[in-house]
ROVO-564303 format. One line per 2 residues: number of its first residue (from 1); for each residue x, y, z of C-alpha. Coordinates in pm, 1 decimal, always signed. Example, Ala and Ser with C-alpha at 12.3 -4.5 7.8 and 13.67 -1.06 7.14 Angstrom:
<recs>
1) +1230.0,-450.0,+780.0; +1367.0,-106.0,+714.0
</recs>
This chain:
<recs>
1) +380.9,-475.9,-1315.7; +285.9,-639.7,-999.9
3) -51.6,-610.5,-783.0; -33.4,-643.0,-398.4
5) -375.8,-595.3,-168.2; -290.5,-543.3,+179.7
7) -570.6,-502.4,+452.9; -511.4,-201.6,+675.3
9) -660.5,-46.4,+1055.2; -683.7,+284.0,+1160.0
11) -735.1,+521.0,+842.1; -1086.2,+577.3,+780.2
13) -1102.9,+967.4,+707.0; -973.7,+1087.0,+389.8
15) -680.8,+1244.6,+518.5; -571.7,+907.5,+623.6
17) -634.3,+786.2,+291.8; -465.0,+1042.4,+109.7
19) -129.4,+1037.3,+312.0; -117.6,+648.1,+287.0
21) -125.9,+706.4,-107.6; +89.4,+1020.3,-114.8
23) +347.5,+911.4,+57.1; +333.3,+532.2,-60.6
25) +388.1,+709.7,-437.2; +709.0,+802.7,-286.5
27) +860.8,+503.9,-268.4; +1093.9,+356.1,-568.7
29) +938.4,+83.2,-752.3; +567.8,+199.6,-647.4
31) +341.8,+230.6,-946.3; +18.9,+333.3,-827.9
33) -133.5,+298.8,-431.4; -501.1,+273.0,-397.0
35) -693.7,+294.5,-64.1; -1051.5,+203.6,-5.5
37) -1060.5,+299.7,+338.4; -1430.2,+165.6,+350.0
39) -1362.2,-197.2,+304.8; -985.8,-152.1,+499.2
41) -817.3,-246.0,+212.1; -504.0,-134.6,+14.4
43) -423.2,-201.2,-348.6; -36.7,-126.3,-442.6
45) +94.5,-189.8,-793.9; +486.2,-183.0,-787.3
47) +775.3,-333.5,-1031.9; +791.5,-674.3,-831.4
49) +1079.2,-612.9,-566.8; +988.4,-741.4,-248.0
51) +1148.6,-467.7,-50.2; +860.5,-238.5,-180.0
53) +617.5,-437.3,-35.8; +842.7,-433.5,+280.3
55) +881.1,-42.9,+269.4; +525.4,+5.2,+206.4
57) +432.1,-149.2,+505.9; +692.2,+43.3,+709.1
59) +566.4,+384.8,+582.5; +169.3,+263.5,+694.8
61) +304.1,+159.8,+1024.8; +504.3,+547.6,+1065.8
63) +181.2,+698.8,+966.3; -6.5,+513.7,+1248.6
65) -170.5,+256.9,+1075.9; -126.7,-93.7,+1088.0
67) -101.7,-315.0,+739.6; -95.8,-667.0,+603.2
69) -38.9,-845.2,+299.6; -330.0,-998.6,+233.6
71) -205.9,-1108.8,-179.2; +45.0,-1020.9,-354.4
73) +155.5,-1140.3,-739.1; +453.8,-1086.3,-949.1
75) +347.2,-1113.4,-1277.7; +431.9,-948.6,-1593.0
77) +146.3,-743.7,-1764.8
</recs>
């Protein structure tokens, strides 16, 4: 499994929160999406394709919000 933090603007209410990580579990390859809408920050474990990361980003952006990959690793665990 892979780990991905991406830093994030314009979701601080839980609603935000909880549509970024419902609708990020939608997406194939997408483990587990974590949102700490405090700090702006976005944690995303996924099976290592880079598209995720690519649709992830593209599904923040639809929901208003903008998002960037702050780190990102592809290592087995």
């Amino acid at each position: 499994m892979s780990k991905a933090v991406f830093s994030f603007t314009g979701g601080h209410c839980s609603s935000c929160s909880y549509a970024i990580e419902r609708n990020g579990r939608k997406i194939k390859g997408v483990e587990e999406v974590y949102v700490d809408s405090a700090n702006g920050i976005i944690h995303l474990d996924y099976n290592g394709d880079e598209d995720v990361l690519e649709k992830f980003q593209e599904i923040t952006f639809i929901l208003g919000h903008g998002s960037e990959l702050v780190s990102g690793d592809s290592e087995e665990k």
